[in-house]
N, C-alpha and C positions, 0 to 999 in steps of 0.2 A: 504493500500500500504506500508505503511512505518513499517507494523509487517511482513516484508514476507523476514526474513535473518534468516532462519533454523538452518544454520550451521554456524558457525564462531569461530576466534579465541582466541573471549574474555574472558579471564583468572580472574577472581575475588578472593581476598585473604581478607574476610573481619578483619582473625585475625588480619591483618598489619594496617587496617584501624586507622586512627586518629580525624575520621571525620571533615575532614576538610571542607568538603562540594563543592570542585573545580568541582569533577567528576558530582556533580547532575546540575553546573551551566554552565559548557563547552559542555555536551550532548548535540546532536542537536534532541537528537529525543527519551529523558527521560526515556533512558537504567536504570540509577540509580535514587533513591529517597532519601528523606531524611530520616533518623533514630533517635532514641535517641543516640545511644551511637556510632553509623557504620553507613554509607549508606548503603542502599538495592538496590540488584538486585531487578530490578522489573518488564524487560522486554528486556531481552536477547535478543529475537527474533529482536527489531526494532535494535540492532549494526549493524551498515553498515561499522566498522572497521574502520573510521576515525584517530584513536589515539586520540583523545583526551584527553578523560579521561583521558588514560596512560600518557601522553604528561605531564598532569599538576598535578601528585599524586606522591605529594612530598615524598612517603615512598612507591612507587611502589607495591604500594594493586592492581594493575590493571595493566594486561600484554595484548597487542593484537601486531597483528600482521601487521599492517598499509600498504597499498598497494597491499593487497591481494584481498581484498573486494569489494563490490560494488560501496564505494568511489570512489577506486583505478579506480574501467569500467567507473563509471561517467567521473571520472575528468579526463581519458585518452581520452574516447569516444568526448568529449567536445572539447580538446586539435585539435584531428584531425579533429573536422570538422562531426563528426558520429552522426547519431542519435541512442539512445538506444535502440529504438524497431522499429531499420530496420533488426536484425536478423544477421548482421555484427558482427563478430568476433571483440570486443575492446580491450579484453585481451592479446592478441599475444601472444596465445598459440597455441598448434598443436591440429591435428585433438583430440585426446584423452583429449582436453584441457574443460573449463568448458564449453565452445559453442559448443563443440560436432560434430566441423566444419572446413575444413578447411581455414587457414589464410589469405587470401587475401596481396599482398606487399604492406607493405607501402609506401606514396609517398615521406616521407618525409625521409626514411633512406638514400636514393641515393642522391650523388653530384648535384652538378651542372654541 
């Protein structure tokens, strides 16, 4: 389950690397590993885009794009109340979006 992010937007720069070792201990889900001299990529596929890494690499060897990703449908999906695999559009994007679906209103954009 947690190898199935094909596509993403994580950016790896190991010449910048300092090895500081942040990125292998903030992953939640062991994108990076240790090296001698650099961290290793060493499974791209589990990124679900959290930032992390990026978040704490003190020399920005590690660019993503946070909110994009499948963190971002968790922790929106969560937020409103969604389950992930009711098929529900959590992204609130348009039909062309990555559900492929149209958006349902949310309830929580309108007033009181």
């Amino acid at each position: 389950m947690f190898d199935s992010y094909l596509e993403n937007t994580l950016r790896y720069f190991p010449e910048k690397c300092i090895n500081c070792r942040r990125c292998t201990q903030v992953c939640p889900h062991g994108v990076f590993a240790e090296g001698k001299d650099r961290a290793k990529l060493v499974r791209l596929s589990g990124c679900m885009e959290c930032g992390a890494c990026a978040g704490n690499c003190p020399v920005q060897a590690i660019e993503v794009q946070s909110g994009v990703g499948c963190a971002w449908a968790m922790i929106n999906a969560a937020l409103r109340g969604k389950d992930m695999d009711s098929c529900e559009c959590s992204c609130g994007g348009s039909e062309s979006s990555c559900c492929g679906g149209e958006t349902k209103e949310d309830p929580y954009s309108k007033g009181p």
